[in-house]
Gaussian input, Z-matrix of N, CA and C with variables (Angstrom, degrees):
# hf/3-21g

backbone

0 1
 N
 C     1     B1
 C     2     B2     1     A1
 N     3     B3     2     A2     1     D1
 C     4     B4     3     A3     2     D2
 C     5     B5     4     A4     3     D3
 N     6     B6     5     A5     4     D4
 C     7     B7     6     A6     5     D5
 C     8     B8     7     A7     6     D6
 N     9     B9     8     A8     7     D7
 C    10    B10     9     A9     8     D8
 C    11    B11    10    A10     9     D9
 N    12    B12    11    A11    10    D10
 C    13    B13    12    A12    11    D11
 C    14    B14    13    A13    12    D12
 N    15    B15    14    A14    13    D13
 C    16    B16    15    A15    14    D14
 C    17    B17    16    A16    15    D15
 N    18    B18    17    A17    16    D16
 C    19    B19    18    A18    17    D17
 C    20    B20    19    A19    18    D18
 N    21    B21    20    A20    19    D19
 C    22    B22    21    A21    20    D20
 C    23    B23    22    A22    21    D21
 N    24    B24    23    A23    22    D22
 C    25    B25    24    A24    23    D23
 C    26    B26    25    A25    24    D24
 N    27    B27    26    A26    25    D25
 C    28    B28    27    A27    26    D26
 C    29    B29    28    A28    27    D27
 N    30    B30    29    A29    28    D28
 C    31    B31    30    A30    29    D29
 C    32    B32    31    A31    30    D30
 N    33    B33    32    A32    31    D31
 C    34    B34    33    A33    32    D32
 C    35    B35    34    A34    33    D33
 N    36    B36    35    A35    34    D34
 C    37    B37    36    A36    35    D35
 C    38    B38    37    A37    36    D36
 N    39    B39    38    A38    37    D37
 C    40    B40    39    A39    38    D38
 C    41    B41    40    A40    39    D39
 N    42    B42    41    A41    40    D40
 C    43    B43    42    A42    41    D41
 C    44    B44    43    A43    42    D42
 N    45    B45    44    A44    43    D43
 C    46    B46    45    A45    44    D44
 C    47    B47    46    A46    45    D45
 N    48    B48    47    A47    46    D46
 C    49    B49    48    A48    47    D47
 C    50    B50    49    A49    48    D48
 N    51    B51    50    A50    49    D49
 C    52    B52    51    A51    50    D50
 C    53    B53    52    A52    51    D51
 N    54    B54    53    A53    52    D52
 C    55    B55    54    A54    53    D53
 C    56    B56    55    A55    54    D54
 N    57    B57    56    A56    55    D55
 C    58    B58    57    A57    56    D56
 C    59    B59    58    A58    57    D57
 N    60    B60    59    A59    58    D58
 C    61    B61    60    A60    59    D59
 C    62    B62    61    A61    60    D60
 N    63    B63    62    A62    61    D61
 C    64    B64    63    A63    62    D62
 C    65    B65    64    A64    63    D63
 N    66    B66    65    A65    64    D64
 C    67    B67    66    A66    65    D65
 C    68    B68    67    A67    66    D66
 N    69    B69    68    A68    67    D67
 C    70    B70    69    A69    68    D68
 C    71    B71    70    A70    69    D69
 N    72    B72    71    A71    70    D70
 C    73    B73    72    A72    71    D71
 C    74    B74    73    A73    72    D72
 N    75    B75    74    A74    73    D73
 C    76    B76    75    A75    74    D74
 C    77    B77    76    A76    75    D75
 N    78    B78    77    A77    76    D76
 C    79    B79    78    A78    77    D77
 C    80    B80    79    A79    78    D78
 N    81    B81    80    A80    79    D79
 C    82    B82    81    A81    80    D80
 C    83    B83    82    A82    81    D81
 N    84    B84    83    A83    82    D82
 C    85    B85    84    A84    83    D83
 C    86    B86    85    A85    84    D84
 N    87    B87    86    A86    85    D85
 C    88    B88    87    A87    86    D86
 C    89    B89    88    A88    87    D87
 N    90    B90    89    A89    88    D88
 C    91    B91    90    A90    89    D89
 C    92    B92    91    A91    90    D90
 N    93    B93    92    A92    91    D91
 C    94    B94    93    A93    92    D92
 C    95    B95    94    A94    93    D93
 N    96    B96    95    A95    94    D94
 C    97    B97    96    A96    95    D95
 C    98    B98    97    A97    96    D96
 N    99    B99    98    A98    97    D97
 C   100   B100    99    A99    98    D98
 C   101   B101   100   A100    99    D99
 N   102   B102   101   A101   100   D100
 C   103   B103   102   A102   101   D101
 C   104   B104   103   A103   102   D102
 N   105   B105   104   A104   103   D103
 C   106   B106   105   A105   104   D104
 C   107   B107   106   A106   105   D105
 N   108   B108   107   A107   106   D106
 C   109   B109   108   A108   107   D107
 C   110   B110   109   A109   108   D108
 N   111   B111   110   A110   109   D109
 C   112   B112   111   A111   110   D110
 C   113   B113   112   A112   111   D111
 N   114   B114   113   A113   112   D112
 C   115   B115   114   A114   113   D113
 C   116   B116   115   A115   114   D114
 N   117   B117   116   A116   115   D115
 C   118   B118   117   A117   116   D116
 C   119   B119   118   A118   117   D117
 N   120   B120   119   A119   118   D118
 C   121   B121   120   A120   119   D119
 C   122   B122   121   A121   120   D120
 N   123   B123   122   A122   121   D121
 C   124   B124   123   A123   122   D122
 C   125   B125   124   A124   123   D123
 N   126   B126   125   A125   124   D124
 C   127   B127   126   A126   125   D125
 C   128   B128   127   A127   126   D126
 N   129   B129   128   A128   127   D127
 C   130   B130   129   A129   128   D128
 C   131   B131   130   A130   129   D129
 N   132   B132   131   A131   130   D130
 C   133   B133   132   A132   131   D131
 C   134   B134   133   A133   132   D132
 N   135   B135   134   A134   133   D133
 C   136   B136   135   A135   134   D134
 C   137   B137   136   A136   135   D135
 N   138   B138   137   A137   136   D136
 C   139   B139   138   A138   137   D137
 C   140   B140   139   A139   138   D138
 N   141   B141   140   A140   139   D139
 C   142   B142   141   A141   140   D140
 C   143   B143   142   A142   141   D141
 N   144   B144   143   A143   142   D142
 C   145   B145   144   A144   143   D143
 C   146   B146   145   A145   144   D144
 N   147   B147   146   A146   145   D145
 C   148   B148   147   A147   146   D146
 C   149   B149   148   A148   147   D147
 N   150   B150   149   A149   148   D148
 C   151   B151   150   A150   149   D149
 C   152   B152   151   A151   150   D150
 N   153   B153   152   A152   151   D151
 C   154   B154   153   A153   152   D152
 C   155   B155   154   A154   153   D153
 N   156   B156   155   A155   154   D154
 C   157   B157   156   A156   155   D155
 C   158   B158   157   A157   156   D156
 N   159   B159   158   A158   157   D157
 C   160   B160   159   A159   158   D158
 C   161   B161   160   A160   159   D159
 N   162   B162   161   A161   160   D160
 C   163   B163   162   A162   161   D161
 C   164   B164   163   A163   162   D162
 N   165   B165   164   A164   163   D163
 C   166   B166   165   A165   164   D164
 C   167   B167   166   A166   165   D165
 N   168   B168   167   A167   166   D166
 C   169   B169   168   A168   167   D167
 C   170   B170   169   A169   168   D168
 N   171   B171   170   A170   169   D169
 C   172   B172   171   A171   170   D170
 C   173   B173   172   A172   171   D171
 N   174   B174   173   A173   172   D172
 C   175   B175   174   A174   173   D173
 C   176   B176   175   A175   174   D174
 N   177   B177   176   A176   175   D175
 C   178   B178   177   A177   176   D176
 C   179   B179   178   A178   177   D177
 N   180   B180   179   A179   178   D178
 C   181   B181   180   A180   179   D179
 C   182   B182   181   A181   180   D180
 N   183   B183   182   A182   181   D181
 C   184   B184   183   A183   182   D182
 C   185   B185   184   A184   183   D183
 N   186   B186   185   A185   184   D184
 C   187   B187   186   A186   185   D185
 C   188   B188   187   A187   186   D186
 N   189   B189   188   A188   187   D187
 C   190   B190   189   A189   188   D188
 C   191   B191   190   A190   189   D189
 N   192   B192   191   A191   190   D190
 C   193   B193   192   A192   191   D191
 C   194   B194   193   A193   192   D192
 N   195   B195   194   A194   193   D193
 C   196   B196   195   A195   194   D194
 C   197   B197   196   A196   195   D195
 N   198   B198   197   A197   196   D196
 C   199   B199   198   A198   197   D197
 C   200   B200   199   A199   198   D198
 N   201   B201   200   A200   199   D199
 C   202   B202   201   A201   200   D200
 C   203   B203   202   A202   201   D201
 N   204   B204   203   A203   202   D202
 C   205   B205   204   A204   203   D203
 C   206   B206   205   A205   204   D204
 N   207   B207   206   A206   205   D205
 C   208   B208   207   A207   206   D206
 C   209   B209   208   A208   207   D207
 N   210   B210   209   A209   208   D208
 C   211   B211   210   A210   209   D209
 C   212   B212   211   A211   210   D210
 N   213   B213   212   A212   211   D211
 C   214   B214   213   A213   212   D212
 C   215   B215   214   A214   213   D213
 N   216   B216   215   A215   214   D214
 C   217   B217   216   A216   215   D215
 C   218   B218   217   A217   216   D216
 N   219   B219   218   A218   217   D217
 C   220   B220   219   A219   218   D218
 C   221   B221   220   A220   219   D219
 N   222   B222   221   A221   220   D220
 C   223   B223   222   A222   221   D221
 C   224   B224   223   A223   222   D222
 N   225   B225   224   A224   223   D223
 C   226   B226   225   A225   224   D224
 C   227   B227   226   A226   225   D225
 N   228   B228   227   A227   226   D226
 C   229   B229   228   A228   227   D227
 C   230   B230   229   A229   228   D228

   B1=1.4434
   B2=1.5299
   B3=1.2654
   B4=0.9991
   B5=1.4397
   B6=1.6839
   B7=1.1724
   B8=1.9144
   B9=1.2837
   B10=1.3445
   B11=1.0835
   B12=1.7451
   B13=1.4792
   B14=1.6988
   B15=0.9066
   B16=1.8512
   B17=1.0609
   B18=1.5627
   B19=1.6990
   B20=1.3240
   B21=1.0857
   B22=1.4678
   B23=1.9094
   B24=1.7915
   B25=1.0350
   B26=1.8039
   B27=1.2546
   B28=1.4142
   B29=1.4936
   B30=1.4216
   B31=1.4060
   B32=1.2706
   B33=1.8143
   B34=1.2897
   B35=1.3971
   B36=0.7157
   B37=1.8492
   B38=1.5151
   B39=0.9228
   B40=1.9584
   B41=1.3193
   B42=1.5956
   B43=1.2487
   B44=1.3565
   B45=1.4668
   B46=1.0543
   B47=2.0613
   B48=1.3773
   B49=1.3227
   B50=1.6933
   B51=1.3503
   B52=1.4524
   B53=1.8158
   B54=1.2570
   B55=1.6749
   B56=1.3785
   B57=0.9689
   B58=1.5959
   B59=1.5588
   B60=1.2886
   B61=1.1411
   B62=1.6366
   B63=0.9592
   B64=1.6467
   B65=1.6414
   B66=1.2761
   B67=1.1919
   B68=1.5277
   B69=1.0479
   B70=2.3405
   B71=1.7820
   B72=1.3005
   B73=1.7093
   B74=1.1914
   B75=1.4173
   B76=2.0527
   B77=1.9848
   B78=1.7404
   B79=1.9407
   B80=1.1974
   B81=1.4379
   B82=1.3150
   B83=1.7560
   B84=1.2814
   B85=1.5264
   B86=0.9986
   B87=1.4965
   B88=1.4930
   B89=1.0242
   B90=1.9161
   B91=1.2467
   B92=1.7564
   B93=1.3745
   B94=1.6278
   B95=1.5988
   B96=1.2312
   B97=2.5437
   B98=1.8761
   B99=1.1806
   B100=1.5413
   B101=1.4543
   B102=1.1134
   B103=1.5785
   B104=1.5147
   B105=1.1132
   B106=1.8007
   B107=1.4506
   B108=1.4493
   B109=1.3633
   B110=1.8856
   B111=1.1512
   B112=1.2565
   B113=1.4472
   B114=1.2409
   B115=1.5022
   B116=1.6840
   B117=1.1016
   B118=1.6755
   B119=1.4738
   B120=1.1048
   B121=1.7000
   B122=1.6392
   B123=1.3363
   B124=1.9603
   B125=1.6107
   B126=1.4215
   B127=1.3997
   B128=1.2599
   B129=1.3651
   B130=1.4756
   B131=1.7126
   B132=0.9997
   B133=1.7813
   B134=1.8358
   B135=0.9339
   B136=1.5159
   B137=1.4017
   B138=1.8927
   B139=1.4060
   B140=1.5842
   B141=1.6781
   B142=1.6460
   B143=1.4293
   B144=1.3336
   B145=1.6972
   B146=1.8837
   B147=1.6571
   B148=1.8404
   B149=1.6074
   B150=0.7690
   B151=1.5792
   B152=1.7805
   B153=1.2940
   B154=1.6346
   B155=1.7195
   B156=1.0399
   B157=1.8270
   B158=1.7439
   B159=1.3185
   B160=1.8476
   B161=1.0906
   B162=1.9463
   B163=0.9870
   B164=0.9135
   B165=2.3667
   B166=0.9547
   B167=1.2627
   B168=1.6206
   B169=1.6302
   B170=1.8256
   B171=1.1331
   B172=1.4726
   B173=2.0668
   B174=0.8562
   B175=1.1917
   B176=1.3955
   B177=1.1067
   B178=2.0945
   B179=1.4060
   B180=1.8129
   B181=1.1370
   B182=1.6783
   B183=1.4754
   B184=1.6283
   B185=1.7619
   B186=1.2659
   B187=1.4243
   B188=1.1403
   B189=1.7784
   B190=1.7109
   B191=1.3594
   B192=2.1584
   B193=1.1654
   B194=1.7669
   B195=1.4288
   B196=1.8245
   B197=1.8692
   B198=1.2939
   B199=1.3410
   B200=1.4817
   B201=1.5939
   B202=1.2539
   B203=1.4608
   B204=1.3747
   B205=1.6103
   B206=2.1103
   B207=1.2753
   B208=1.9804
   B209=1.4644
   B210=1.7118
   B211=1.2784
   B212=1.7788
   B213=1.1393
   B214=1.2218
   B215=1.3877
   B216=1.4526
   B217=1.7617
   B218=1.9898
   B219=1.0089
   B220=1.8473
   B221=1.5013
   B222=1.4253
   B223=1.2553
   B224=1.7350
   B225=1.5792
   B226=1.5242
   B227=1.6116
   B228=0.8900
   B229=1.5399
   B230=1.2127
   A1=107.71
   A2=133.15
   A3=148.50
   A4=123.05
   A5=128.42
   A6=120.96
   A7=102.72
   A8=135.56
   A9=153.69
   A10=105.40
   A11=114.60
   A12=118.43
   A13=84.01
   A14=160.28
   A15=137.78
   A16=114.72
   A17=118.39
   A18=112.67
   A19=108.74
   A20=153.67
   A21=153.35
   A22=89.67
   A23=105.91
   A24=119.02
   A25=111.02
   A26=100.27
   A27=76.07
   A28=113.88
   A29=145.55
   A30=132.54
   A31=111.14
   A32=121.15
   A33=112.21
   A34=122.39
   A35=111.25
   A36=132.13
   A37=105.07
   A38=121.00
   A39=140.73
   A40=113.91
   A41=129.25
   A42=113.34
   A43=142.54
   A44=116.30
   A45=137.05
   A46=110.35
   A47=98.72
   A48=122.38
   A49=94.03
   A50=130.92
   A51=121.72
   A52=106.23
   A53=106.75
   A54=97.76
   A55=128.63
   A56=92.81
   A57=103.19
   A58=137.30
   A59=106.92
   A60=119.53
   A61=118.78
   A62=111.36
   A63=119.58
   A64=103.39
   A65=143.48
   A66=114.95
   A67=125.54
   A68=82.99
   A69=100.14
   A70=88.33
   A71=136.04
   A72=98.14
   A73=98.55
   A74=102.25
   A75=144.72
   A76=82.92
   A77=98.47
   A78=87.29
   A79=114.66
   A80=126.30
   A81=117.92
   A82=116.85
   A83=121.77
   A84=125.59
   A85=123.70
   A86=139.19
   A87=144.30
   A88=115.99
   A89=130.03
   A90=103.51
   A91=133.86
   A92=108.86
   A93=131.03
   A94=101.18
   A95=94.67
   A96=80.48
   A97=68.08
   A98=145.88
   A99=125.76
   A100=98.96
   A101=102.88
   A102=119.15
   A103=121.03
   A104=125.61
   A105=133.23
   A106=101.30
   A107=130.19
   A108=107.24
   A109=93.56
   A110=118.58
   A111=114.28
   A112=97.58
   A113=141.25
   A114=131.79
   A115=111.79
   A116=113.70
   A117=136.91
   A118=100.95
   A119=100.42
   A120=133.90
   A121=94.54
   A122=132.14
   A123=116.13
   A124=88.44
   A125=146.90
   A126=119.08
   A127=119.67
   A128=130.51
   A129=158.17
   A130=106.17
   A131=127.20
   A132=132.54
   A133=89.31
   A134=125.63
   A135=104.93
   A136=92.38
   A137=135.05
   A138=124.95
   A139=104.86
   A140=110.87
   A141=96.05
   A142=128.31
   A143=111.61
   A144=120.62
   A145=116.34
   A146=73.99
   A147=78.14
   A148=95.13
   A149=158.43
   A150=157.99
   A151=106.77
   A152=102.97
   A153=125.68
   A154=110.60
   A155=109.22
   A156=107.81
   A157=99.55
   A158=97.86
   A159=98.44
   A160=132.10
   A161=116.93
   A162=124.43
   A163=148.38
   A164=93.76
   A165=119.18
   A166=95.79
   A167=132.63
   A168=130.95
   A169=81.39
   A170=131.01
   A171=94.69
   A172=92.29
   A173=142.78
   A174=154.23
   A175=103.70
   A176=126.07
   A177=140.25
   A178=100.29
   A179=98.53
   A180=105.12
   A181=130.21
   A182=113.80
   A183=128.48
   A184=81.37
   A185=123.59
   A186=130.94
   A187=123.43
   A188=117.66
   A189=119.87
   A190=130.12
   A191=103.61
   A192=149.40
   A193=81.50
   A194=106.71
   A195=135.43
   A196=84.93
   A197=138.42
   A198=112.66
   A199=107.49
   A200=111.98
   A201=126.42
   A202=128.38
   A203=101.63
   A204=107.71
   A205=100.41
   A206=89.60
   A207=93.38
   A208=85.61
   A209=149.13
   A210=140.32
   A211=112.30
   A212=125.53
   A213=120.62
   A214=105.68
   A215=125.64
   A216=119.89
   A217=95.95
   A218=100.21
   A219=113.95
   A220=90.38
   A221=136.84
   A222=111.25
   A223=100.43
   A224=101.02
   A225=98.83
   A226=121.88
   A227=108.75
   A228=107.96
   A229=139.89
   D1=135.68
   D2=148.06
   D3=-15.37
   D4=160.97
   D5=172.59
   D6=-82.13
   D7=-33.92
   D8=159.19
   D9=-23.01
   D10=-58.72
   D11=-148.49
   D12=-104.70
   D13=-52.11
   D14=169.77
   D15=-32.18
   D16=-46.59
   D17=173.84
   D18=-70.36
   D19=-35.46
   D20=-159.96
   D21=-63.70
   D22=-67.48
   D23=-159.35
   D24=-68.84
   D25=-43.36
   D26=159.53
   D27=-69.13
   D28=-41.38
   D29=162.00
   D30=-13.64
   D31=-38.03
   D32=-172.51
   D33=-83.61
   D34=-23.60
   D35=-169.97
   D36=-75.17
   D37=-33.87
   D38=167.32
   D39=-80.01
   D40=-17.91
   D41=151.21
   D42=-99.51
   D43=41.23
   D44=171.79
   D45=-27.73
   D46=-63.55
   D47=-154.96
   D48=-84.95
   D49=-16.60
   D50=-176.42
   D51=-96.35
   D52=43.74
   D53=161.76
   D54=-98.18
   D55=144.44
   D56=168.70
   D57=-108.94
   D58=117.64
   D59=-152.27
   D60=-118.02
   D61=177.47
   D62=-164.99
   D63=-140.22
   D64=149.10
   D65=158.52
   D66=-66.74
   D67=131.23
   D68=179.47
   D69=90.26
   D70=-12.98
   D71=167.56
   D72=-168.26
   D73=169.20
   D74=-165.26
   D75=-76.70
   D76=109.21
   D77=146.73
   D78=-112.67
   D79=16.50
   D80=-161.32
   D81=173.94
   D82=165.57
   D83=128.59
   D84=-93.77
   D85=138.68
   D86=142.95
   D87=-9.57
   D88=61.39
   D89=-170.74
   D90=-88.24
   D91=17.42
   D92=151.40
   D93=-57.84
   D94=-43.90
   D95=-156.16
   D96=-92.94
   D97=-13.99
   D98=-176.58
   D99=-58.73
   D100=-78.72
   D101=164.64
   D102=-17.69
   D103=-78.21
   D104=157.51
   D105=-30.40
   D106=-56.15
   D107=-162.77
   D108=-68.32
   D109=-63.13
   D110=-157.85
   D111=-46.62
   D112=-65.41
   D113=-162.50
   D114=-57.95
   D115=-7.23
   D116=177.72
   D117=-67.45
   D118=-60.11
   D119=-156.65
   D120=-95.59
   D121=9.05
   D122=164.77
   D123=70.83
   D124=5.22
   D125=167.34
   D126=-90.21
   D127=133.90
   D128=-161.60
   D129=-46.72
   D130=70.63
   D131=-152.59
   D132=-44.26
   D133=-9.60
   D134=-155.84
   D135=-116.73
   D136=-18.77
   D137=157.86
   D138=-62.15
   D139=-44.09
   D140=-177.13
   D141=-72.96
   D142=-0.78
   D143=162.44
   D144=-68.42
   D145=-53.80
   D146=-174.94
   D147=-75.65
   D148=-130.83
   D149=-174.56
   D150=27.32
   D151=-86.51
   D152=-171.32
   D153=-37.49
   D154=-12.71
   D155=175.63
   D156=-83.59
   D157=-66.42
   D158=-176.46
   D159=-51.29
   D160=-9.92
   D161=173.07
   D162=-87.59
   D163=-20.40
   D164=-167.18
   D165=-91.09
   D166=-35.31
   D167=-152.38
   D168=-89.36
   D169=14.16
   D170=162.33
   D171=-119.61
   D172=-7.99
   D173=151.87
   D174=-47.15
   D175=-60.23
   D176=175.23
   D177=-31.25
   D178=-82.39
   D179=-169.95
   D180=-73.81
   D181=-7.11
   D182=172.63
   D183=-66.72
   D184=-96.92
   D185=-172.95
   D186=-14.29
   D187=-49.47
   D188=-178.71
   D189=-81.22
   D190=-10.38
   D191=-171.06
   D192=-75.86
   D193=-82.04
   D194=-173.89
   D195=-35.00
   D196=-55.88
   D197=-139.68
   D198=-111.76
   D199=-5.15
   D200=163.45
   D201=-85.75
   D202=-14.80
   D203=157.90
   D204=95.97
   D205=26.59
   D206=-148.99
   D207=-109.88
   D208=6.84
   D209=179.80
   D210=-25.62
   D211=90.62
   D212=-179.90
   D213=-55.51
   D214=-20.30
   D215=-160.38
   D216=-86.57
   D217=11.27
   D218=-162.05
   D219=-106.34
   D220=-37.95
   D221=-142.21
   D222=-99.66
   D223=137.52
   D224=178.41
   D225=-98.38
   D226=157.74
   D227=164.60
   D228=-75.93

């Protein structure tokens, strides 16, 4: 991985607290305060644009997967 892509990912690990939510599910991170932290933090706002979407729509659906009880990696044949 890149020096770009460690900062992104730790970027990710620090937004615990910026979700956005609905009742019963994950649509998102905050990606305004996403943005603020990285330019906070010296990361390149425009690697964490291009990066921070693909990370998040599989983050969405792992989470709505986790709270709906629907783990596809669970189901047997």
């Amino acid at each position: 991985m890149t020096q770009d892509g460690w900062q992104v990912w730790d970027l990710v690990g620090r937004l615990g607290g910026q979700l956005r939510v609905i009742p019963g599910a994950v649509i998102g991170w905050d990606i305004s305060a996403a943005l603020a932290l990285a330019t906070a933090l010296g990361i390149n706002p425009l690697i964490v644009a291009e990066l921070l979407p693909e990370i998040e729509a599989v983050m969405v659906h792992k989470l709505n997967e986790q709270m709906t009880g629907n783990d596809a990696s669970d189901v047997r044949s």
